[in-house]
C-alpha positions as CSV (number, residue, x, y, z in Angstrom):
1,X,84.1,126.5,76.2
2,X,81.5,123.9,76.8
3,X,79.1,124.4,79.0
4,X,79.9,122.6,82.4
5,X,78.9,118.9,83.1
6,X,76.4,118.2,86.0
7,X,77.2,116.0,88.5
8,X,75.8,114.1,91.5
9,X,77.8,112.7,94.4
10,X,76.7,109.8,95.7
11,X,78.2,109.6,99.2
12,X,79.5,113.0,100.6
13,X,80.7,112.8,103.6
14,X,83.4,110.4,105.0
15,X,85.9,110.3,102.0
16,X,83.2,112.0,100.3
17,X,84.1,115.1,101.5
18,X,87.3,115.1,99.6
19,X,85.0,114.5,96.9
20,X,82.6,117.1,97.4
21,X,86.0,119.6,97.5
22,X,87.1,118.1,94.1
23,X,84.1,119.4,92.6
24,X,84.1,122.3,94.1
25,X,87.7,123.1,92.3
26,X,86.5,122.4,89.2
27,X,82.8,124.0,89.3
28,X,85.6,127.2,89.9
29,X,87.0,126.1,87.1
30,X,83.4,125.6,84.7
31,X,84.5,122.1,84.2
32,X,81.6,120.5,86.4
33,X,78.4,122.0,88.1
34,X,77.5,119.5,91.3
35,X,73.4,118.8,89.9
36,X,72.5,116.8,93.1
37,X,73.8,114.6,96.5
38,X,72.8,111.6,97.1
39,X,72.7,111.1,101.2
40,X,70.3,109.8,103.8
41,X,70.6,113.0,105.2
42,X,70.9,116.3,103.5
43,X,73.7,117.9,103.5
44,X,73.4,121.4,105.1
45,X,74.1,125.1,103.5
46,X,77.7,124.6,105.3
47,X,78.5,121.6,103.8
48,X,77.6,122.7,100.8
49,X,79.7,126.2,100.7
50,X,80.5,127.4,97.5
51,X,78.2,124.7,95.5
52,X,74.8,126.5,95.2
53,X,72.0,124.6,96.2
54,X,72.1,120.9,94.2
55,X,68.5,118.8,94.9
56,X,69.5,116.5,97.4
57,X,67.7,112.7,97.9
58,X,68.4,109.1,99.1
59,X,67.5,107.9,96.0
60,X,70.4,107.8,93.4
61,X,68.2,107.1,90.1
62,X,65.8,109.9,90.9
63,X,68.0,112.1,91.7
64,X,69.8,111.2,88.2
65,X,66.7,111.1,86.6
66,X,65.3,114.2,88.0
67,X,69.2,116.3,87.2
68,X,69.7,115.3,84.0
69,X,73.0,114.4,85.7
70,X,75.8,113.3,82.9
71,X,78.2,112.3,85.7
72,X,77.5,110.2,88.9
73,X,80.6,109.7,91.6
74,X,79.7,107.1,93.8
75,X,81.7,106.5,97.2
76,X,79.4,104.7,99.3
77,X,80.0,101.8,101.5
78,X,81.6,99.2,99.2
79,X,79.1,96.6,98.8
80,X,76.8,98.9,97.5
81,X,79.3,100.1,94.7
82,X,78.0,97.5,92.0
83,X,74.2,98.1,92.1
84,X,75.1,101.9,92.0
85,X,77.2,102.1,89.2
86,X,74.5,100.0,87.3
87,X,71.9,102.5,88.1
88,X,73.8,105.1,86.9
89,X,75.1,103.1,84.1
90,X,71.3,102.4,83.1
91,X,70.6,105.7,82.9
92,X,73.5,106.6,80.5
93,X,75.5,108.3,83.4
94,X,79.1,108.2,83.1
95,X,80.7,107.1,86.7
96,X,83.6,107.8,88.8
97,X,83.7,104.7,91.2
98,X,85.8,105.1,94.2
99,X,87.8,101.7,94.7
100,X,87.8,99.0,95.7
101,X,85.4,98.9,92.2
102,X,83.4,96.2,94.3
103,X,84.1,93.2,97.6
104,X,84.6,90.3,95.3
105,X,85.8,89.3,91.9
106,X,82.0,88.3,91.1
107,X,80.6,91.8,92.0
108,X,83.2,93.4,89.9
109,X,82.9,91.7,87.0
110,X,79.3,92.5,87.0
111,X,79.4,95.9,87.1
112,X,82.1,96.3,84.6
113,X,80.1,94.3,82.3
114,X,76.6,96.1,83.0
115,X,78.9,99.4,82.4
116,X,80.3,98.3,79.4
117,X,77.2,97.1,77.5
118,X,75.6,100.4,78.3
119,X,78.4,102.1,76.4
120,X,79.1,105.0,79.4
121,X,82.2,105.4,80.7
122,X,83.8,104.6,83.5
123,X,86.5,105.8,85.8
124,X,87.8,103.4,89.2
125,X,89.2,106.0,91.5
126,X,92.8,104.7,91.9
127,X,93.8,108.5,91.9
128,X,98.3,107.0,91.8
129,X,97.0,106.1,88.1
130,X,96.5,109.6,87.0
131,X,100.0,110.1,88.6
132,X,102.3,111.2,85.7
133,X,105.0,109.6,87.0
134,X,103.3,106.0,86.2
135,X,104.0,106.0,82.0
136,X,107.4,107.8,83.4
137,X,108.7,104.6,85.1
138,X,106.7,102.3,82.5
139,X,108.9,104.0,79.7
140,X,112.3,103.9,81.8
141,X,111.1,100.0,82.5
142,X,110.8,99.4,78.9
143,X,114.1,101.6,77.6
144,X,116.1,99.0,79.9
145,X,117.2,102.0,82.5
146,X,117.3,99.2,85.4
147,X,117.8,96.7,82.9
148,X,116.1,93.5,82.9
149,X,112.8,93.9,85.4
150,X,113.1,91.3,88.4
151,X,110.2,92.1,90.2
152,X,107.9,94.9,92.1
153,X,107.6,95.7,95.8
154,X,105.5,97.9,97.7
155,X,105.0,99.0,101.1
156,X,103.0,101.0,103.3
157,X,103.4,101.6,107.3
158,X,100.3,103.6,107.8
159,X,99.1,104.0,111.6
160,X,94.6,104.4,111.8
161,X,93.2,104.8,115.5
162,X,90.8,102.3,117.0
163,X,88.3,104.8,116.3
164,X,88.9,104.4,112.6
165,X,87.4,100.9,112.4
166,X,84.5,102.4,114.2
167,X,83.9,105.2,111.1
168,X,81.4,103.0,109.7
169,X,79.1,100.3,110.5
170,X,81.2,98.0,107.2
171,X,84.9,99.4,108.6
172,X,86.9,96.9,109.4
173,X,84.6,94.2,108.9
174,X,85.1,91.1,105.8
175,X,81.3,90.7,105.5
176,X,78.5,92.2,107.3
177,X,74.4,91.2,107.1
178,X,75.4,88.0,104.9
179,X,77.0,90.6,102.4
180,X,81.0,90.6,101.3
181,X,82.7,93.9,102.5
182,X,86.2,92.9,102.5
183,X,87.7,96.2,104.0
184,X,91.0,95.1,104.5
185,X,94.1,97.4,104.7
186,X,95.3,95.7,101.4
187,X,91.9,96.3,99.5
188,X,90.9,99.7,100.8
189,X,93.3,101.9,102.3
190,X,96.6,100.8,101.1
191,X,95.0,99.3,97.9
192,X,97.1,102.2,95.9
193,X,99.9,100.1,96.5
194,X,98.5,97.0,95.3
195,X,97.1,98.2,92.0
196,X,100.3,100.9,91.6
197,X,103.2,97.7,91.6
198,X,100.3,96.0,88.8
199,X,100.9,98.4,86.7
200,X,104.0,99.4,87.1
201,X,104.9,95.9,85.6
202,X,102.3,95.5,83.3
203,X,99.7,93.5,85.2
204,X,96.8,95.2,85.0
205,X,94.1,92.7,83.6
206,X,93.0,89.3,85.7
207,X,94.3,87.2,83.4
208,X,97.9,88.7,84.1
209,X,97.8,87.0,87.5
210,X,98.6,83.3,87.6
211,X,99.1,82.6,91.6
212,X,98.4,84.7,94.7
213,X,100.4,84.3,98.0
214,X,98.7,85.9,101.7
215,X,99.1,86.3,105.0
216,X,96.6,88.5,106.2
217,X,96.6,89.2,110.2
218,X,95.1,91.6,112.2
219,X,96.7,93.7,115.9
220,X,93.1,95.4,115.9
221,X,90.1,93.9,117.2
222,X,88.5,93.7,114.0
223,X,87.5,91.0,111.3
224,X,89.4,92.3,109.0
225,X,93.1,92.5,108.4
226,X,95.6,95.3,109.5
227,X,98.8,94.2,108.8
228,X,98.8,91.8,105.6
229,X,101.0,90.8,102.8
230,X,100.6,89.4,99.2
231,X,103.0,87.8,96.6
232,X,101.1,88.0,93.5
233,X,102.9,85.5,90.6
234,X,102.1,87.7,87.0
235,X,102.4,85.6,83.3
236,X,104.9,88.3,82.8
237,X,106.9,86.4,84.8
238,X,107.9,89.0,87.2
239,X,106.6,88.5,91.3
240,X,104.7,91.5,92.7
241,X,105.0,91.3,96.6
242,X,103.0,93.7,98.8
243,X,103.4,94.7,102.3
244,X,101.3,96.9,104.6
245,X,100.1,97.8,107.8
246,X,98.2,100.3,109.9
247,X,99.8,99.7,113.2
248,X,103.3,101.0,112.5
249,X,105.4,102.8,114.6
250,X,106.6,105.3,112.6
251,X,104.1,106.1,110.2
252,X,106.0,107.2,106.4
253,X,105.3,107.5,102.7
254,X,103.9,104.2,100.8
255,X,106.1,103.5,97.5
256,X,106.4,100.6,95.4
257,X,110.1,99.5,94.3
258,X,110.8,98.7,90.5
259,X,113.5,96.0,91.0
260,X,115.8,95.6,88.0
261,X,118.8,93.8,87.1
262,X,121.0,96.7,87.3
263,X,119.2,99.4,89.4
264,X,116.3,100.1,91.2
265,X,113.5,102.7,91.1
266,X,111.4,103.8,94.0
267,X,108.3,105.7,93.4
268,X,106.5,107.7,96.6
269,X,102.6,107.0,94.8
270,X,101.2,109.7,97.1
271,X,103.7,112.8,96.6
272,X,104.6,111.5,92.7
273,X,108.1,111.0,93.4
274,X,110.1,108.9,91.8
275,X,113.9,107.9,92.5
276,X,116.3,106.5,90.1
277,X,119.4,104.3,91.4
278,X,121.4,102.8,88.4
279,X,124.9,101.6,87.9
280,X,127.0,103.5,86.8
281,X,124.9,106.6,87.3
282,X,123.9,109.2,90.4
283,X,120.8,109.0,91.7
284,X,118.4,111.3,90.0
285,X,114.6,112.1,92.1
286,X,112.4,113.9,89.5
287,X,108.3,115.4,91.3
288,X,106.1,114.4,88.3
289,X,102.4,115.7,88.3
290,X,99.4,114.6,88.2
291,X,95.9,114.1,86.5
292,X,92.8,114.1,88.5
293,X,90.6,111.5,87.8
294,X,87.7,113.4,87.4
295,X,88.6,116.2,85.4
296,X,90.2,113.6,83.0
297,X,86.5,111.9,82.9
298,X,85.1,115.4,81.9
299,X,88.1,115.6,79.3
300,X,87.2,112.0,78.1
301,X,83.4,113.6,77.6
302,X,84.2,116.7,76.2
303,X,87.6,115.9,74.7
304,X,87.9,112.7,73.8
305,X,90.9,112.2,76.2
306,X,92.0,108.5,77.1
307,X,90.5,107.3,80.4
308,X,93.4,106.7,83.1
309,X,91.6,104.3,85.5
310,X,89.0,102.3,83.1
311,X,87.6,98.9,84.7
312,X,89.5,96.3,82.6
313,X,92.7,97.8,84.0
314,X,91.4,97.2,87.3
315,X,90.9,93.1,87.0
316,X,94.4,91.9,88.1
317,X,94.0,94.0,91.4
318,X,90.0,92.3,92.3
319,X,91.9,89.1,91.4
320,X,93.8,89.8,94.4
321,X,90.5,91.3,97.0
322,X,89.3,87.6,95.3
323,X,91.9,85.9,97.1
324,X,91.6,87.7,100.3
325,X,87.9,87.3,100.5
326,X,88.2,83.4,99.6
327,X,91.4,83.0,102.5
328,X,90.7,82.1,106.0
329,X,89.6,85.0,108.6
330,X,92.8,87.5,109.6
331,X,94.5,85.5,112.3
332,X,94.8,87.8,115.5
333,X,98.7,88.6,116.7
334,X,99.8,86.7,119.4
335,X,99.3,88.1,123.2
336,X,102.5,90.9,123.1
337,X,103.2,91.1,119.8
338,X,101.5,94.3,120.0
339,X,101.2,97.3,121.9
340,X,99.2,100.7,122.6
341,X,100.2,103.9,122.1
342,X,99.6,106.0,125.4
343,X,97.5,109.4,124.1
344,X,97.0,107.9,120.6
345,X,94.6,105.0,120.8
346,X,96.1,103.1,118.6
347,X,97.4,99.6,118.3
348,X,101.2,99.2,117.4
349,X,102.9,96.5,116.4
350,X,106.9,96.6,117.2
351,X,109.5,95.8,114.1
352,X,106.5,95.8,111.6
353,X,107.7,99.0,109.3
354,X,111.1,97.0,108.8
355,X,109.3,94.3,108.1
356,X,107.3,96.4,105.4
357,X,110.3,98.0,104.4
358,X,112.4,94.0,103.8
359,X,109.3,92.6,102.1
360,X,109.2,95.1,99.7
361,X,113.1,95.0,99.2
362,X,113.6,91.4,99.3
363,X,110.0,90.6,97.7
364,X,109.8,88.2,100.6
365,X,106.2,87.3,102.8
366,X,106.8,88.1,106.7
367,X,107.0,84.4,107.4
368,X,110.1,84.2,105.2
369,X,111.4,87.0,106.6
370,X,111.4,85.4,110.2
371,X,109.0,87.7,111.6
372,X,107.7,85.7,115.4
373,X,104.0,86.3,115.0
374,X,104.3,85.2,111.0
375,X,101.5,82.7,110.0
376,X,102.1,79.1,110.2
377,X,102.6,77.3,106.9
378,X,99.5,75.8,107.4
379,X,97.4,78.9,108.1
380,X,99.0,80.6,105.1
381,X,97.0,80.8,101.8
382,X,97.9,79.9,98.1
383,X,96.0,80.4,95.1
384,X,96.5,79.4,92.0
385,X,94.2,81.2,90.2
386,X,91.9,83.6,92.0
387,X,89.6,83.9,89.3
C-alpha cells in the first residue's frame, strides 16, 4: 500500500469540521495524513483529536510549501474559493473545492482554467455526485424505464434559524466589501438539488443551458434569498425546475423527480434512495451507496480512478449562481406571509413545502402555481443565456 497522501485543510471549522472528521476516517484508514490547517486561529489539541499535531498557519501557500502537501481542501468563505484553489493549483496541489466552486460565472471560470493549465486535479465538493445512485438513474433514463424523459424537478423544504444567517460575516449576504458572495439557499445550501437534477438529465456543462427562469424571495431579514425557485431551459430539450426554501414548516428530505413519459423516479440525494414508479410495474425503492469525494481524489492520485465531481461538470450549475447574481435583489414577503416559530427562532412561511413539493411535480415557478406572495411578472427574471 502507498504511503498515505498529506493533506491541508483550508477552513476547519464551520462545515470544516465535517471536513476535518472526513480526514480523520481515512488517516484511520492510511489513505490520507492531515500535513497542516489553514485558520486565523489555531486549532487547539481538542479540535485536533486523533490527527497528531499538523503545522498550523493563516497562510495557505506556506503552509503548502512548507508540508509538501499533495492535497489542499479548501472551504472558506466563498469569495475566497478562486484565489485559493489557484494557489494551491500553482503549487501543483491537487484540490477538493467545497461548492459553490466560486460567486459568479467569471470567478469560476477562472479558477477552472488556472486549475486546468497547471495540470492538478480537481474535485467540486457536490458530495450527491459520488452518490451511486446518480449513473443508476442515468442508465434507467437511458434504457427507456420511464420512457421518453419530460423533464427534472427538485425540491427542498429545509428550515435554518435566524442565527444561521448570523454564522458568518458573508451568510446570507449577495455581496459584501464590493465582493460577490451570492449565498443564496439555491447556490449554497440546497445547491445539491440544483446541480443533482443537471445531471440527472445530462446538463452538466454551461453550454447545456439555453434560458434561466427565477424568482428569488427572501421571509428572513437578509440580502439574500430563502425561499427561491429556477426553471432552467437545457439544449437537451428537457426543463429542469427547482424549488427550495429554508422557512418550511415541516422540514423533510430534498429529492429531485425524473419525470418520464411513462413513470416517474424520485431520488432522496441525501440518504441515496431512489424510487421507481412505472406502468405497468410495482414500485421498486433500491438504498444505493456512495463514494466520498475525497477518498475518490486519493484513488484518482494513487489509482487512476475517474474523478466524480471535476470542474467542467460543474458549468451548467454557475450558469445558474450567474443568473441569480445578475437578477434583481431577493424581494422581501409581504407583511403576513410569514410567521415565527415560538421556541425556534426561525421564520416560517405557511403553504411553502406544498408549494416546493407542486413545483417540483408540475415543473411549474410559484407564480404559476398561484402562490399570493409570488413575484410580479415584472419583478421576475429571464435569461437567455447566463453566460
Amino acid at each position: 500500500m502507498s504511503a498515505p497522501l498529506p493533506v491541508v485543510l483550508a477552513g476547519a471549522r464551520g462545515h470544516g469540521r465535517w471536513h476535518l472528521a472526513n480526514i480523520r476516517r481515512l488517516q484511520d484508514r492510511g489513505l490520507v495524513r492531515l500535513a497542516g490547517v489553514c485558520e486565523l486561529t489555531p486549532l487547539t489539541a481538542g479540535e485536533l483529536d486523533g490527527l497528531g499535531t499538523p503545522e498550523q498557519s493563516a497562510d495557505l501557500g506556506a503552509l503548502l510549501d512548507s508540508t509538501g502537501a499533495r492535497i489542499a481542501v479548501i472551504c472558506t468563505p466563498i469569495p475566497t474559493h478562486t484565489d485559493l484553489a489557484l494557489t494551491a493549483a500553482g503549487r501543483g496541489v491537487h484540490i477538493l473545492l467545497e461548492k459553490p466552486p466560486a460567486p459568479s460565472y467569471a470567478e469560476y471560470r477562472r479558477m477552472a482554467d488556472g486549475v486546468a493549465a497547471a495540470g492538478v486535479a480537481c474535485q467540486i465538493g457536490f458530495q450527491s455526485l459520488g452518490s451511486h445512485a446518480v449513473p443508476a438513474i442515468r442508465e434507467l433514463i437511458a434504457e427507456g424505464a420511464v420512457g421518453e424523459l419530460v423533464g427534472l424537478g427538485g425540491a427542498g423544504a429545509w428550515a435554518r434559524d435566524e442565527a444561521y444567517f448570523r454564522r458568518a460575516p458573508w451568510a446570507g449576504k449577495r455581496r459584501m466589501n464590493g465582493v460577490d458572495v451570492v449565498d443564496g439557499v439555491l447556490t449554497n445550501p440546497l445547491a445539491h438539488a440544483v446541480v443533482t437534477a443537471l445531471a440527472l438529465g445530462g446538463s452538466t456543462r454551461a453550454e447545456d443551458v439555453t434560458g434561466i427562469e427565477t424568482e428569488l424571495l427572501r421571509a428572513n431579514d437578509i440580502e439574500s434569498d430563502d425561499t427561491s425557485c429556477v426553471r432552467i431551459t437545457t439544449a437537451q430539450g428537457h426543463p429542469v425546475t427547482v424549488a427550495v426554501t429554508l422557512c418550511a414548516e415541516e422540514p423533510g428530505e430534498p429529492y429531485v423527480l425524473v419525470h418520464g413519459s411513462s413513470g416517474r423516479i424520485t431520488f432522496w440525494y441525501k440518504q441515496d434512495r431512489v424510487l421507481l414508479q412505472r406502468a405497468g410495474h410495482g414500485p421498486e425503492e433500491v438504498e444505493h451507496g456512495r463514494t466520498d469525494l475525497l477518498e475518490n481524489l486519493v484513488a484518482h492520485l494513487t489509482e487512476g480512478a475517474d474523478l466524480l465531481a471535476v470542474p467542467e461538470a460543474t458549468g451548467a450549475f454557475m450558469t445558474v449562481v450567474e443568473a441569480i447574481r445578475q437578477a434583481p435583489d431577493p424581494a422581501p414577503l409581504p407583511a403576513g406571509s410569514w410567521r415565527r416559530v415560538p421556541g425556534e427562532n426561525r421564520r416560517v412561511v405557511p403553504g411553502v413545502d406544498g408549494l416546493v413539493a407542486a413545483a417540483a411535480d408540475t415543473l411549474s415557478l410559484y407564480s404559476e402555481l398561484g402562490a399570493p406572495w409570488a413575484l410580479p411578472a415584472e419583478h421576475r427574471q429571464k435569461e437567455v443565456s447566463a453566460r
